[in-house]
C-alpha positions in Angstrom: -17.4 5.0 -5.8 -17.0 1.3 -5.8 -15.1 1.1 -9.1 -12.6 3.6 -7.0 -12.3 1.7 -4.0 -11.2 -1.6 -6.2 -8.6 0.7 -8.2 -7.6 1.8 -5.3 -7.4 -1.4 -3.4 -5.7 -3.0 -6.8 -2.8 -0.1 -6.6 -2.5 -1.1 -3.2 -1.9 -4.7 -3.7 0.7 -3.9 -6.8 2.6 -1.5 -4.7 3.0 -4.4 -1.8 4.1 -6.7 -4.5 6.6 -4.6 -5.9 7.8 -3.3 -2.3 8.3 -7.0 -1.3 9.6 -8.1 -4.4 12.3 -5.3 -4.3 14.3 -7.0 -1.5 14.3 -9.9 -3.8 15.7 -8.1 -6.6 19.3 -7.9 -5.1 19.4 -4.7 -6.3 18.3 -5.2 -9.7 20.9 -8.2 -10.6 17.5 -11.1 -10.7 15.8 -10.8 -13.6 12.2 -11.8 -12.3 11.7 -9.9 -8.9 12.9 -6.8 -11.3 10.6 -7.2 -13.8 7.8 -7.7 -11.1 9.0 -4.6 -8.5 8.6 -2.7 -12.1 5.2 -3.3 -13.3 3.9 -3.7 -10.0 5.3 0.0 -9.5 4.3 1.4 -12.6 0.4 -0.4 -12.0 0.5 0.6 -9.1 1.1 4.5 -9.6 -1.5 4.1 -13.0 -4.6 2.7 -10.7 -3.8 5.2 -8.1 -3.9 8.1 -10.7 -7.5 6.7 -11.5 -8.9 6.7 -7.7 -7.8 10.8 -7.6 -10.5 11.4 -10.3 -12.6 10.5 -7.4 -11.0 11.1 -4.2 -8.7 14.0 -2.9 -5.2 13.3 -3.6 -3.9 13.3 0.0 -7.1 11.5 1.5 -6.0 8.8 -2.0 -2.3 9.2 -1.1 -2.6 9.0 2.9 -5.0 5.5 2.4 -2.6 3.9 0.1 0.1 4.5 2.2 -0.9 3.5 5.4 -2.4 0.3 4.3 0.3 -0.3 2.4 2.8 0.6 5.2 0.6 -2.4 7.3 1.3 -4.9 4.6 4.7 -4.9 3.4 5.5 -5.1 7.6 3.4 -8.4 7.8 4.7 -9.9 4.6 8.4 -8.5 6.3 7.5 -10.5 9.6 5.9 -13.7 7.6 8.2 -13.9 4.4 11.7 -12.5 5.4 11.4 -13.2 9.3 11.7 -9.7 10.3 10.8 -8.9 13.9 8.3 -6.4 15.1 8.2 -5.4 18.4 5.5 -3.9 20.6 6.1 -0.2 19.7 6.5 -1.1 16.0 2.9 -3.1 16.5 1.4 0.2 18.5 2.3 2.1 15.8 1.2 0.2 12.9 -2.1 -0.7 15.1 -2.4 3.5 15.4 -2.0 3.2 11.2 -5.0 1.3 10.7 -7.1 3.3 13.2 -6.0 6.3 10.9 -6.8 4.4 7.5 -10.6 3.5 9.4 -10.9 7.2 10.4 -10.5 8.9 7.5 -12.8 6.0 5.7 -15.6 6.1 8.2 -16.1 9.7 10.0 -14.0 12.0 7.0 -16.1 14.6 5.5 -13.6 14.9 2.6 -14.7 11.9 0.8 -18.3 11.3 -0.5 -19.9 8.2 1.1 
């Protein structure tokens, strides 16, 4: 199960990098932020097919998501100066609170 956590965690990380590097990109006209929204995408998509040998696709799908949702908005706020205000803050706090209840009290995946 810990081999599918990291995958999982790993996929996660790729997809914020390519997320955050797609702004970057210009719409594909810069070479290097392209190349890395790319293979962060397509590793991204390739460790996140490994976790769902483990875990149930939407309990996978719904982790990666959310925690990924929480990251590319703090690396929006940090990075690119983009605000977030208090209901954008409730909401993304209410993400994580998902992400920790499906980890901790969830029957679907095996502890």
């Amino acid at each position: 199960m810990i081999t599918t956590y990291l995958y999982l965690c790993i996929a996660i990380v790729a997809e914020v990098i390519a997320t955050s590097s797609l702004k970057s990109s210009e719409g594909f006209t810069r070479l290097g932020p392209s190349l890395l929204c790319i293979i962060g995408y397509a590793l991204a998509v390739f460790l996140l097919s490994l976790t769902l040998r483990t875990l149930p696709t939407g309990i996978a799908y719904a982790i990666w998501s959310g925690v990924g949702i929480v990251l590319v908005s703090a690396i929006g706020w940090v990075y690119y100066g983009q605000k977030l205000d208090t209901p954008a803050l409730l909401g993304l706090s209410l993400i994580i609170a998902g992400v920790i209840v499906v980890n901790v009290f969830s029957k679907s995946i095996a502890h």
